[in-house]
DRENTOR-360120 format. One record per residue: z, x negated, y of N, C-alpha, C in turn. Coordinates in steps of 0.02 Angstrom, whole numbers, plus 50000, padded with zeros to 5 digits. Each point is the difference from the previous one (the first is absolute). Layout:
N
ZXYZXYZXY ...
# end
This chain:
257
490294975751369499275000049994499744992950008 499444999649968499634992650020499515000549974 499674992750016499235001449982499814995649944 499495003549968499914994149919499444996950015 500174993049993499594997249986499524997849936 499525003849989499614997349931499734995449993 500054993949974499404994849972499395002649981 499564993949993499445003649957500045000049946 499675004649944499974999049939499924995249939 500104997549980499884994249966499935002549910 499424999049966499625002349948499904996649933 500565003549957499664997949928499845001749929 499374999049990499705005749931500304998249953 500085002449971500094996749927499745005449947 499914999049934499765004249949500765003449977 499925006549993500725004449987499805003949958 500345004149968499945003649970499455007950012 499475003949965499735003450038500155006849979 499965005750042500385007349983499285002050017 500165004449965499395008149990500055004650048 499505001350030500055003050071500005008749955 499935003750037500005007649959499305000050002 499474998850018499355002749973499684993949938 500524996649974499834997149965499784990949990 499994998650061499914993150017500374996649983 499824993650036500504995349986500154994950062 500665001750023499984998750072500274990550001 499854996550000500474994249998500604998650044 500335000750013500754996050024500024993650010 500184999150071499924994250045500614996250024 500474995149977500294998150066500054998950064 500145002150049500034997850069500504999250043 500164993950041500654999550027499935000550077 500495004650049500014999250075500734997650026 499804997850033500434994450049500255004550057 500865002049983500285006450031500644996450036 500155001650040500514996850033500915002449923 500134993349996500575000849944500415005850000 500235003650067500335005150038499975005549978 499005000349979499835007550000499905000049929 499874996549942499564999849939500575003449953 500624999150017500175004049952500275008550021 499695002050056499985007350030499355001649962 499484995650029499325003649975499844997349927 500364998349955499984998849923500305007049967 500425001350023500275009749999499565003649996 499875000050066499405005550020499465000449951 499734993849994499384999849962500145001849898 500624999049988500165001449925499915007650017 500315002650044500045009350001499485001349997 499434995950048499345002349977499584999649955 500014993449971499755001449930500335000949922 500405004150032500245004449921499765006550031 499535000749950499845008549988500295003949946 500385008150010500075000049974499375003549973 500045005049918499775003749952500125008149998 499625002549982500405006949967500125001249941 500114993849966500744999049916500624997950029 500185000750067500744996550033500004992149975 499384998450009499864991849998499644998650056 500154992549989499594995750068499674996349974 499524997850041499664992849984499924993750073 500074996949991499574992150048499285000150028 499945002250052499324998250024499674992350019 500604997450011500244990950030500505000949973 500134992550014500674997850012500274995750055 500454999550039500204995250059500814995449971 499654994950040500684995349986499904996350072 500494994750007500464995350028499874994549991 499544994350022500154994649943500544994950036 500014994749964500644995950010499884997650099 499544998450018500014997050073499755007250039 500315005649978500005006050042499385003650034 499394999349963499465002349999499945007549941 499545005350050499935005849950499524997449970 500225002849918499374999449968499715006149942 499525002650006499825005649982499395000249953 500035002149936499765000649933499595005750001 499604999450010499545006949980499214998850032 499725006949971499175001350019499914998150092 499364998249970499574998550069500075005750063 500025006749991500175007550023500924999050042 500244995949957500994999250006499754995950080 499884994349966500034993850032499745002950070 499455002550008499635000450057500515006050033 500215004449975500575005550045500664995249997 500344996749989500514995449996499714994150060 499504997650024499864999050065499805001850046 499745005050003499815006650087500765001650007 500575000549934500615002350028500354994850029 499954993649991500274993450036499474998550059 499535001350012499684996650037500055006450087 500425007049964499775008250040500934996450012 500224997449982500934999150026500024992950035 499464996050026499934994450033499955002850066 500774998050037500095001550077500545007050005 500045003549958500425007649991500644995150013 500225005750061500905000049979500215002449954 500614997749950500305004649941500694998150010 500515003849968500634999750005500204992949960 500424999250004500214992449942500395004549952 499904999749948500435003049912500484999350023 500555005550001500655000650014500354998749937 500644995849970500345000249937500395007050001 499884999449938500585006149966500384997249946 500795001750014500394997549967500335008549965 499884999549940500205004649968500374999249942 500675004250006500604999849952500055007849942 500064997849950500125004049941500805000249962 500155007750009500554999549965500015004049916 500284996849968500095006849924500894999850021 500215009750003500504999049987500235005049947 500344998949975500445005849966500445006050016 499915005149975500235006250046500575003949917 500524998950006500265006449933500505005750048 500035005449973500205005250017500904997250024 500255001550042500734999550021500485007250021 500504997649978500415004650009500365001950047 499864995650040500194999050086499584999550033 500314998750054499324995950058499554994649993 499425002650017499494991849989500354994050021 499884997649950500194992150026499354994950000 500144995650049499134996750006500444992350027 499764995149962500344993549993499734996150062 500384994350030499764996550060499514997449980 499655001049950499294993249995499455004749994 500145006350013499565006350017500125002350065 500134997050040500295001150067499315001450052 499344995349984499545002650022499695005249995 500075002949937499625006349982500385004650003 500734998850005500555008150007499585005650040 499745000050050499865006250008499725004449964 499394994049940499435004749968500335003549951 500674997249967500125001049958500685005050013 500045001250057500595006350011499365003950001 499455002350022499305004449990500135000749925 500104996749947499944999949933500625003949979 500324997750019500615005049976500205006150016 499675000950070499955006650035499655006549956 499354994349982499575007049955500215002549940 500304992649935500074999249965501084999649968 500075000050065500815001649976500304992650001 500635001550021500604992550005499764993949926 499754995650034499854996149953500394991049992 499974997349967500434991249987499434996049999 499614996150073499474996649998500174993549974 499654995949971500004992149991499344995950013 499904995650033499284995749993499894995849942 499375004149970499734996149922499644993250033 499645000950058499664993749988499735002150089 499924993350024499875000550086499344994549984 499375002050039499574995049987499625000250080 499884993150024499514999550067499224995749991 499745004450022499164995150020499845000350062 499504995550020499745000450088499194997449983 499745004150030499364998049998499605004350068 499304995250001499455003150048499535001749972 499955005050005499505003949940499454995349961 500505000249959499584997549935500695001849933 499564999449939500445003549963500724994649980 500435001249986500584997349994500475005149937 500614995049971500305000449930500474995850004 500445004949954500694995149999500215003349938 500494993549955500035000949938500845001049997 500275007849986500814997450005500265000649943 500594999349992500325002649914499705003349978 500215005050012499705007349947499525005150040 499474997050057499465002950033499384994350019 499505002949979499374996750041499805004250054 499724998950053499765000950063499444998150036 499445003350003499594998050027499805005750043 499564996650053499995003350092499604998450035 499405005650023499734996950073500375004050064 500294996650053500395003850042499224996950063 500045008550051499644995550060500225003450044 499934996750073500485002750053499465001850043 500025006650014499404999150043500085004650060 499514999250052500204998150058500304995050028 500605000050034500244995350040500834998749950 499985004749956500454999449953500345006049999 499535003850030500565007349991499865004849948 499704996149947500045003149923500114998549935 499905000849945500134993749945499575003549956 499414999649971499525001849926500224997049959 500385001949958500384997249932499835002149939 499594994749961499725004049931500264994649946 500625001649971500294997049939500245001949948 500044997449953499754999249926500744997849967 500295002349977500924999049964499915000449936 500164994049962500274997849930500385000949965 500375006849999500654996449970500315002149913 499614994549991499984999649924500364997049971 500514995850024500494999149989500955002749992 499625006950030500505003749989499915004349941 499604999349954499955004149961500435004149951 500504994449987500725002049965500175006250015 500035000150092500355006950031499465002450041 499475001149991499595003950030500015005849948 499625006450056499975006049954499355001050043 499655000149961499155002850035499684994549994 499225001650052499744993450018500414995050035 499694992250004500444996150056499594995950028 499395003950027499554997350019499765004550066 500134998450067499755003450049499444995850072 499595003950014499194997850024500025005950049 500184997550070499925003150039499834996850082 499805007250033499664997350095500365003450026 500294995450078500425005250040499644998550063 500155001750037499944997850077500995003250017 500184994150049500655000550007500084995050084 500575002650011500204998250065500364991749998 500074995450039500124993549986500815002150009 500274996849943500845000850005500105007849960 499565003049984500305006349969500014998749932 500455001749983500254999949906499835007249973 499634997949949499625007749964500334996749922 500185007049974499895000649922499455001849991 499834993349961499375003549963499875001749939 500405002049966500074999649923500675001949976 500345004449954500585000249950499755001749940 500444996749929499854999949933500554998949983 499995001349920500635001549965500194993249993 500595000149991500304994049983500734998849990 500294997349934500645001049983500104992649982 500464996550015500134994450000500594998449952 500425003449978500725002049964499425002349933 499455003749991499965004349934499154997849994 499944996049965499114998050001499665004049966 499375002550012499635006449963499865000749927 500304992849969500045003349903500745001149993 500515002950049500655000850006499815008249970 500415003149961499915008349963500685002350030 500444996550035500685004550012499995005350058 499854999250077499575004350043500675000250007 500414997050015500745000350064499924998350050 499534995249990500094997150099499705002750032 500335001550060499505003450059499304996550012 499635003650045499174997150001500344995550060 499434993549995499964998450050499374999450030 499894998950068499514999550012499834995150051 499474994049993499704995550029499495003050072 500074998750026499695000450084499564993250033 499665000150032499414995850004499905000250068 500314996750058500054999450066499434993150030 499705002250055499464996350027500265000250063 499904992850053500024998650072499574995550017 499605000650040499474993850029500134999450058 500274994750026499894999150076499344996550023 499834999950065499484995350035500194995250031 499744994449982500374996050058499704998550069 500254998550054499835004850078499595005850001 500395005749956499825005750004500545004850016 499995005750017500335004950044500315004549919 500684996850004500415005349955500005007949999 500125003849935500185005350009500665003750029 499995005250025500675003050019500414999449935 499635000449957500755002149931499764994949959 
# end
């Protein structure tokens, strides 16, 4: 815990672009910059994007503002006179509050490969972290021959974060909240690069809440790596791709499993 110290605000207009309020006006859009301790600006640069995206009822959003970062670590926030003025009662209502300090989350992604076996699962030493999830996988799904397609890591404090690997894109807001004894994980998987051997979509957009250190599947899709989908012969067994998630906290309280 500790205490924030806020500067004062420091102010500048500029002519921006102007949006249409809903009764028809015309609201002008203002620059304005506050003077946030470097520590906190990119916690409360988060916060404030979640808030001004609204969404719609067409499963669209729009921008009410916009917030940024600028280069010497000042917030700076784009929008109506209405933004601006609630964007400082909320800095000026957190001057003196204790708050927790942003805990990191370091979160690991696995793709692995799963084909049907004729024996006992076999699960390779460079899957050695995830063996348990993946004896769960074979349990439901029958003796399977795992391999790792692709291992990918990010760490971040809530703010959004991405990582570009071979044959997956990745993007993630992870937040730890409390004292770290949870993980809100809402990410976004690419993998369009597998397209050769994908069977279905290969595009998955999902929210978990998960325990720090627990490995979840979150995802299986077709996928044949031996027989690519304009292949007409239909000998090879299916295989199937699996989509494993772990976030730890750092000085945060692990899970049992």
């Amino acid at each position: 815990m500790r205490r924030l110290a806020w500067l004062s605000a420091a102010c500048i207009a500029a002519c921006c672009p102007t949006k249409r309020a809903g009764d028809g006006s015309r609201n002008p859009w203002l620059m304005q910059s506050y003077d946030v301790p470097p520590e906190d600006a990119a916690a409360l640069l988060a916060d404030l994007k979640d808030l001004f995206t609204v969404s719609k009822g067409d499963n669209t959003s729009t921008e009410v503002a916009r917030a940024s970062v600028s280069p010497d670590g000042r917030l700076v926030i784009v929008g109506d006179r209405e933004i601006q003025d609630g964007v400082q009662k909320l800095i000026t209502g957190m001057a003196g509050r204790h708050v927790a300090k942003a805990l990191m989350v370091s979160t690991a992604y696995w793709l692995v490969t799963g084909k049907p076996a004729k024996g006992e699962t076999t699960i390779p030493p460079d899957l050695k972290p995830v063996s348990e999830a993946l004896q769960e996988v074979a349990h439901q799904y029958g003796p399977q021959d795992f391999a790792l397609w692709e291992e990918l890591h990010i760490m971040s404090t809530r703010s959004r974060a991405s990582v570009d690997g071979r044959h997956v894109t990745i993007s993630q807001d992870a937040v730890a909240t409390g004292n770290g004894e949870r993980v809100l994980l809402s990410t976004k998987i690419n993998a369009s690069r597998l397209s050769d051997h994908m069977r279905g979509p290969n595009n998955i957009d999902t929210k978990i809440d998960l325990a720090p250190d627990q490995t979840v599947v979150l995802a299986q899709t077709g996928f044949n790596l031996d027989e690519p989908l304009n292949s007409t012969s239909g000998n090879t067994p299916p295989v199937s791709l699996y989509y494993l998630v772990r976030a730890s906290v750092q000085n945060g309280d692990s899970a049992k499993r």
